[in-house]
KEDRENTI-173265 format. One record per atom (N, C-alpha, C): atom name; x, y, z; residue number from 1. Coordinates in nm, 3 decimals, padded with zeros to 5 digits. Last residue first. Layout:
REM residues N
<pase "CA", <X, Y, Z>, NUM>
...
REM end
This chain:
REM residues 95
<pase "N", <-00.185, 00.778, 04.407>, 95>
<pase "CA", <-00.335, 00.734, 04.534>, 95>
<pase "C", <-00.217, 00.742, 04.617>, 95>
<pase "N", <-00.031, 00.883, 04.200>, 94>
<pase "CA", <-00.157, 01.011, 04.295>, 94>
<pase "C", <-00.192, 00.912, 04.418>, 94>
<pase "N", <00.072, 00.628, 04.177>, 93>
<pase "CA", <00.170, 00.784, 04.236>, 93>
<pase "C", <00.094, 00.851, 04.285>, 93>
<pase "N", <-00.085, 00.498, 04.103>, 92>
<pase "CA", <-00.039, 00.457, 04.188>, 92>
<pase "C", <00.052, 00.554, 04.237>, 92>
<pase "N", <-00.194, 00.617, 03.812>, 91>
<pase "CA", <-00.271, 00.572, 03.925>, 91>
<pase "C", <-00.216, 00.563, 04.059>, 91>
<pase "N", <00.070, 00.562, 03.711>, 90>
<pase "CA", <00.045, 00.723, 03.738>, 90>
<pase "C", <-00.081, 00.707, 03.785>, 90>
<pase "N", <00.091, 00.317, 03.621>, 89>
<pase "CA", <00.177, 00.380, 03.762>, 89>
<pase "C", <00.133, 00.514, 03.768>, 89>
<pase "N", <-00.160, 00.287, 03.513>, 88>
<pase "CA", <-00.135, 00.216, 03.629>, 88>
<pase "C", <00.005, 00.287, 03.653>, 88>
<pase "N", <-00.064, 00.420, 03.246>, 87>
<pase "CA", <-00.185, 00.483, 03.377>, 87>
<pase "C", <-00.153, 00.384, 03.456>, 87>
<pase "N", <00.155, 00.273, 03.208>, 86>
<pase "CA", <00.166, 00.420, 03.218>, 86>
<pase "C", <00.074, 00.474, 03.368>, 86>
<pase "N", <00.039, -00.022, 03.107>, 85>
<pase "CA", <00.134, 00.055, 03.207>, 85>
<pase "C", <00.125, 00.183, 03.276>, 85>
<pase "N", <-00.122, 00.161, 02.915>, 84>
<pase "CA", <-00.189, 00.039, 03.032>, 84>
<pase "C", <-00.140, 00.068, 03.110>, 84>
<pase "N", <00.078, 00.172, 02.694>, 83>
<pase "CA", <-00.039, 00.310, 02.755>, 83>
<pase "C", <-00.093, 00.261, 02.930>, 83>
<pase "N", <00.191, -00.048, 02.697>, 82>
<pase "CA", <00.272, 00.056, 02.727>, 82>
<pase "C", <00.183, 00.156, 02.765>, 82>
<pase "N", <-00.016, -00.142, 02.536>, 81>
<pase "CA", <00.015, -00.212, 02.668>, 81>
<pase "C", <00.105, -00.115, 02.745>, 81>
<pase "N", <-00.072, 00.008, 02.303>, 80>
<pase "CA", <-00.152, 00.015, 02.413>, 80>
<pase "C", <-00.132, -00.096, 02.554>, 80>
<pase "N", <00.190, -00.059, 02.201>, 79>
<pase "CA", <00.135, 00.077, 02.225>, 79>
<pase "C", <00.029, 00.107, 02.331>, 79>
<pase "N", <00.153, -00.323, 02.125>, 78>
<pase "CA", <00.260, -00.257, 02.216>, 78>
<pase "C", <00.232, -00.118, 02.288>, 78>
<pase "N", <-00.041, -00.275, 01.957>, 77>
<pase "CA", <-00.021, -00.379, 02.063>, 77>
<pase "C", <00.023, -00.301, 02.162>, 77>
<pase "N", <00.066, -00.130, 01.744>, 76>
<pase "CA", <-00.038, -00.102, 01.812>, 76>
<pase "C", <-00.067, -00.164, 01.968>, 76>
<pase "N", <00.274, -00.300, 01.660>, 75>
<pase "CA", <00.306, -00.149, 01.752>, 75>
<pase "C", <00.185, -00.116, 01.816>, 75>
<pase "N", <00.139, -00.517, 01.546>, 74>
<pase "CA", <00.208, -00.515, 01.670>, 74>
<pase "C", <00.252, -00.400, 01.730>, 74>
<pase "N", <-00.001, -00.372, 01.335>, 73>
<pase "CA", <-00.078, -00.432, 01.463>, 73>
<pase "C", <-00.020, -00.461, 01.561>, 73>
<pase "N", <00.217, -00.333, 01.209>, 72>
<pase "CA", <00.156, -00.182, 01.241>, 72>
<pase "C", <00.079, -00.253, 01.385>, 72>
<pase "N", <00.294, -00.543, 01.072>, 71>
<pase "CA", <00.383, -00.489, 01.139>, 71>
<pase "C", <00.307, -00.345, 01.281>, 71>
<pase "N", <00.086, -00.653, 00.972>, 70>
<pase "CA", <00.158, -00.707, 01.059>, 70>
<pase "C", <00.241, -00.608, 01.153>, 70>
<pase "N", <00.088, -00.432, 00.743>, 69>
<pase "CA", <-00.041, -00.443, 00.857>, 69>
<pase "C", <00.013, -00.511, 00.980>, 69>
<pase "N", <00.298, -00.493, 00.632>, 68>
<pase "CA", <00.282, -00.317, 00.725>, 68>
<pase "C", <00.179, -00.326, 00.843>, 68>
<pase "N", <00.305, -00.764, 00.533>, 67>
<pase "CA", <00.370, -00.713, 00.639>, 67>
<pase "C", <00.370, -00.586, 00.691>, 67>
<pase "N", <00.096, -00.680, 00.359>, 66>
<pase "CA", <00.018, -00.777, 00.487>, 66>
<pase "C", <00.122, -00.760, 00.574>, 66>
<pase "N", <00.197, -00.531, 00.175>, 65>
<pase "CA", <00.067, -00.427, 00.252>, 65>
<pase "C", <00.075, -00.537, 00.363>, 65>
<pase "N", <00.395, -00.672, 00.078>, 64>
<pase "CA", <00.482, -00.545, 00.123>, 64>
<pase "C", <00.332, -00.497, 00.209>, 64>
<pase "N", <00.231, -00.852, -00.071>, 63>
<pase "CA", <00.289, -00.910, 00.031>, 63>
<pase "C", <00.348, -00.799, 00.119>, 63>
<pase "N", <00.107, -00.730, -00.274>, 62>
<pase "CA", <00.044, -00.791, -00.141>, 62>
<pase "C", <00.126, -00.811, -00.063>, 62>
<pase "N", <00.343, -00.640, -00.375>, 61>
<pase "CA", <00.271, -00.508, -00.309>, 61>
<pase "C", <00.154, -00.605, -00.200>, 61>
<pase "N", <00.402, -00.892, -00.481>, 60>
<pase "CA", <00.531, -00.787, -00.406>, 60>
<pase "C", <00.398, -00.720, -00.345>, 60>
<pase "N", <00.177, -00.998, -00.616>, 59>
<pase "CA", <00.255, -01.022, -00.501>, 59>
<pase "C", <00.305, -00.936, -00.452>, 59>
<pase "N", <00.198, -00.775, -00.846>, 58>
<pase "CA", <00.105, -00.729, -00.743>, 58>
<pase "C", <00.142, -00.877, -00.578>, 58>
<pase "N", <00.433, -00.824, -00.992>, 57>
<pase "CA", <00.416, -00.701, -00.942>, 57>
<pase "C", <00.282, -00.750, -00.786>, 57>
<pase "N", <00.349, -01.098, -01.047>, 56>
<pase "CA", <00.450, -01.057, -00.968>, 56>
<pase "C", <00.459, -00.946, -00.885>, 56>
<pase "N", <00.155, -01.012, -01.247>, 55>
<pase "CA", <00.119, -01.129, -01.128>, 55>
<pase "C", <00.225, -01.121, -01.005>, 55>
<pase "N", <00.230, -00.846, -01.385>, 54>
<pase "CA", <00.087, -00.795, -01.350>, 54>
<pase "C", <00.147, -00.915, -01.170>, 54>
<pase "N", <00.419, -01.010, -01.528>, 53>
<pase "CA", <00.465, -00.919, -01.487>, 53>
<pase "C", <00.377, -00.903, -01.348>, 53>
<pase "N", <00.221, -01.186, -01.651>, 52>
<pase "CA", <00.305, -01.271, -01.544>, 52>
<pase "C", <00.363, -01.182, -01.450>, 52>
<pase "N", <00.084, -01.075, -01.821>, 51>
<pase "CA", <00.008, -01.144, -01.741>, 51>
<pase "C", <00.102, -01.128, -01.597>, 51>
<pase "N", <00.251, -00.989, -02.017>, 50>
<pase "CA", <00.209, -00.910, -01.932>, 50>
<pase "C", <00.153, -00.926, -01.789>, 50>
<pase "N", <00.384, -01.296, -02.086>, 49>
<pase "CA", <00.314, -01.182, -02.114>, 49>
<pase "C", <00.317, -01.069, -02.025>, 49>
<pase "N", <00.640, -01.462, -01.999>, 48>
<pase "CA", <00.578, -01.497, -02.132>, 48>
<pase "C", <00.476, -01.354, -02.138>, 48>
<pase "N", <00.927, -01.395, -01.888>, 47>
<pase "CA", <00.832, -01.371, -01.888>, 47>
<pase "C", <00.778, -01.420, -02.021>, 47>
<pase "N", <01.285, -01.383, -01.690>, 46>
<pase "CA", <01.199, -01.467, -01.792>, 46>
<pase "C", <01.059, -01.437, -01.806>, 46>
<pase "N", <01.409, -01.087, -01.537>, 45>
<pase "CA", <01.303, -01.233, -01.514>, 45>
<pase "C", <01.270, -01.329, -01.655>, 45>
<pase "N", <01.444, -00.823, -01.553>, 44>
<pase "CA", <01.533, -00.931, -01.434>, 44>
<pase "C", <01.492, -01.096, -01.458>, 44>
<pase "N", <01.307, -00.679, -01.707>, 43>
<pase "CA", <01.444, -00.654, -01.730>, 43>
<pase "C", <01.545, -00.784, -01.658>, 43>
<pase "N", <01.088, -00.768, -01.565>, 42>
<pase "CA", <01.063, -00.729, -01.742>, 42>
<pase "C", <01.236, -00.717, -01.748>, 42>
<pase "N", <01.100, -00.630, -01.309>, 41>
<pase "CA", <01.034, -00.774, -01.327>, 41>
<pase "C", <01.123, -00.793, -01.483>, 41>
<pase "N", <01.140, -00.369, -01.358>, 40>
<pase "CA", <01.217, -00.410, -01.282>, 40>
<pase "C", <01.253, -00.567, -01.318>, 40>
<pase "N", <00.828, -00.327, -01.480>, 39>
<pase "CA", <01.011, -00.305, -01.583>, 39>
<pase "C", <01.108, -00.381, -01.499>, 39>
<pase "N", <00.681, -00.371, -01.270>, 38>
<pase "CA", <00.697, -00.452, -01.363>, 38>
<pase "C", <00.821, -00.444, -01.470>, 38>
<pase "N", <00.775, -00.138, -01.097>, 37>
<pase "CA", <00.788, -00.273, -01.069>, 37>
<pase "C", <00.800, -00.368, -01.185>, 37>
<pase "N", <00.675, 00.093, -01.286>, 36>
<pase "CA", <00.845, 00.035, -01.230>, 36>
<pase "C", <00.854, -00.100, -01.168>, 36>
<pase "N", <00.389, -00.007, -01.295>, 35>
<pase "CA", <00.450, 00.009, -01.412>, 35>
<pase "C", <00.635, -00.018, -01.408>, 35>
<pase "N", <00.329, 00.040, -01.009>, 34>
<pase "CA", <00.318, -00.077, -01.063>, 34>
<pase "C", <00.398, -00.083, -01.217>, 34>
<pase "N", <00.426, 00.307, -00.979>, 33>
<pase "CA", <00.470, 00.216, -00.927>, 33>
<pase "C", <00.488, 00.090, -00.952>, 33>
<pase "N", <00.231, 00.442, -01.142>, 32>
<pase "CA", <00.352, 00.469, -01.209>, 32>
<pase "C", <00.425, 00.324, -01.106>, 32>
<pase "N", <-00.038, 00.355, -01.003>, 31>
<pase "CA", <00.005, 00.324, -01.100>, 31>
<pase "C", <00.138, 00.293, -01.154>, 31>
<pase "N", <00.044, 00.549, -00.763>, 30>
<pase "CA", <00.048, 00.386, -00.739>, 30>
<pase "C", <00.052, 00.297, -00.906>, 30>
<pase "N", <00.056, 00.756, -00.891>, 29>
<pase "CA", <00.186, 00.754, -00.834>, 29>
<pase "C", <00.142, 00.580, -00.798>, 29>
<pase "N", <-00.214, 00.764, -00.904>, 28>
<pase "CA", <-00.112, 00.837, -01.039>, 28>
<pase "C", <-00.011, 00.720, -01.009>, 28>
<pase "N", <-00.348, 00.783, -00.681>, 27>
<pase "CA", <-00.414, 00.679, -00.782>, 27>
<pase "C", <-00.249, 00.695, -00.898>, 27>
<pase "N", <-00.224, 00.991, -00.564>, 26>
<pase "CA", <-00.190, 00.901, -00.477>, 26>
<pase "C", <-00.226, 00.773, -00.596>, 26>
<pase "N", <-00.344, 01.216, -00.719>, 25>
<pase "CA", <-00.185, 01.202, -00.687>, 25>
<pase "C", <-00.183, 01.066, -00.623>, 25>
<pase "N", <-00.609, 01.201, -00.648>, 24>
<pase "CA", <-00.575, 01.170, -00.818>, 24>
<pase "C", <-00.402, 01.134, -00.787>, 24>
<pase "N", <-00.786, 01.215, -00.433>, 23>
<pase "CA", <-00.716, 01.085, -00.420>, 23>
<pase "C", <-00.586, 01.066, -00.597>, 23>
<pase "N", <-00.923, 01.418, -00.442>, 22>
<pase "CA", <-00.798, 01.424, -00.344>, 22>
<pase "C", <-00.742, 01.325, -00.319>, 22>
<pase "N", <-01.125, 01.352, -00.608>, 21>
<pase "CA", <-01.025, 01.430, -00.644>, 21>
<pase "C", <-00.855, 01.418, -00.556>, 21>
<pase "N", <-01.197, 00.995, -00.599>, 20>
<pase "CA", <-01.251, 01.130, -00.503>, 20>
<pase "C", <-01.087, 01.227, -00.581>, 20>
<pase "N", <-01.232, 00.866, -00.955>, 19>
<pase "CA", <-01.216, 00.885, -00.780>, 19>
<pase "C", <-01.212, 01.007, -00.716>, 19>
<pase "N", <-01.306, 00.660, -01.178>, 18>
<pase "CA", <-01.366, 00.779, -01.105>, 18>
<pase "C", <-01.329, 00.779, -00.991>, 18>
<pase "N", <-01.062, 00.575, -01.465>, 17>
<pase "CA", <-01.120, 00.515, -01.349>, 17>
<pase "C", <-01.227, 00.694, -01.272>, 17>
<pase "N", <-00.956, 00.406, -01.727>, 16>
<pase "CA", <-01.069, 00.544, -01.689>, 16>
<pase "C", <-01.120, 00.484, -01.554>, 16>
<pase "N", <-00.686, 00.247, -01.809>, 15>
<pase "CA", <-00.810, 00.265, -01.733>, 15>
<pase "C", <-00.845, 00.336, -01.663>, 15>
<pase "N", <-00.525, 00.178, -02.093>, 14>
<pase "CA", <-00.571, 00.295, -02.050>, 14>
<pase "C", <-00.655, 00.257, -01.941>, 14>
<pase "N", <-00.193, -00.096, -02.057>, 13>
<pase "CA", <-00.402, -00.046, -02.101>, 13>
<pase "C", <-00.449, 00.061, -02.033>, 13>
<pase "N", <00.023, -00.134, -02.043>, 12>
<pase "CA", <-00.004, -00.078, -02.200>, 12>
<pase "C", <-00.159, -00.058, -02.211>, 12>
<pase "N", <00.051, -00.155, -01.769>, 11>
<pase "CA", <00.052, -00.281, -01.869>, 11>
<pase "C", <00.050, -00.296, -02.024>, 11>
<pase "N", <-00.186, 00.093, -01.723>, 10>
<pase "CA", <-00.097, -00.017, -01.655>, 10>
<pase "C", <-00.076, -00.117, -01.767>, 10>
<pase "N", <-00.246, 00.445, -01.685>, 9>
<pase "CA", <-00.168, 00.292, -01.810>, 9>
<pase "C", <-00.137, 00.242, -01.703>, 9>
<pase "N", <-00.518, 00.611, -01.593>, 8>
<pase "CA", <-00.420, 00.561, -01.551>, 8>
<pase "C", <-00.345, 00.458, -01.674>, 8>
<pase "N", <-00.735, 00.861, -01.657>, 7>
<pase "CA", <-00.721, 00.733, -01.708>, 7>
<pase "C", <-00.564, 00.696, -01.681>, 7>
<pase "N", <-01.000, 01.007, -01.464>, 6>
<pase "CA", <-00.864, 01.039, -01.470>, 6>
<pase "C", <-00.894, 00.880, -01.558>, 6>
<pase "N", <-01.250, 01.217, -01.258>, 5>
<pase "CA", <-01.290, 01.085, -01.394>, 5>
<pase "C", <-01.113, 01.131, -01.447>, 5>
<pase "N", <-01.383, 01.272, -00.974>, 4>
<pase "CA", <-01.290, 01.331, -01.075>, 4>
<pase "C", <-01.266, 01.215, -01.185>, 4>
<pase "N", <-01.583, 01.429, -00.715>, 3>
<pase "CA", <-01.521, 01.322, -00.795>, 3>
<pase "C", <-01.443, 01.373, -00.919>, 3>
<pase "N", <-01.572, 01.553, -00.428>, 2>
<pase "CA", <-01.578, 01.606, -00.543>, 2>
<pase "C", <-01.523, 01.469, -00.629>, 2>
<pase "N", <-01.769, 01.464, -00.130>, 1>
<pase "CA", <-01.641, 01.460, -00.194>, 1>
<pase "C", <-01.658, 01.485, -00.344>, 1>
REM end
């Protein structure tokens, strides 16, 4: 993989980070995210620093990744019980 050396703002701080090239749009756009979150925070909330923004913001996004995962493991579930099904009646049609 081709690496690529980019510097993202979060919070008002430059960080030079190194990642695989084909990751620069996705590193950009999660930044810019965290940055709208925190204005969101910054416009709606009482705050003493940056700190607090940082702290909020990244709840929300923990909490928005553990319900996808939640969410994703139960389709998966489902998915392969529904697959299960399937071949057992299409076992039972050929025999």
């Amino acid at each position: 993989m081709e690496k690529q050396a980019i510097t993202v703002i979060i919070a008002g701080r430059p960080y030079r980070l190194t990642i695989n090239k084909k990751d620069e749009e996705i590193v950009r756009n999660a930044a810019k995210l965290i940055e709208t979150r925190m204005n969101v925070y910054s416009n709606n909330y009482a705050y003493k620093d940056q700190q607090d923004l940082l702290a909020m913001a990244s709840l929300q996004f923990a909490t928005s990744t553990l319900n996808y995962e939640k969410e994703a493991d139960f389709r998966i579930h489902n998915l392969y019980n529904s697959l299960v099904e399937i071949d057992r009646l299409i076992t039972e049609a050929l025999d």
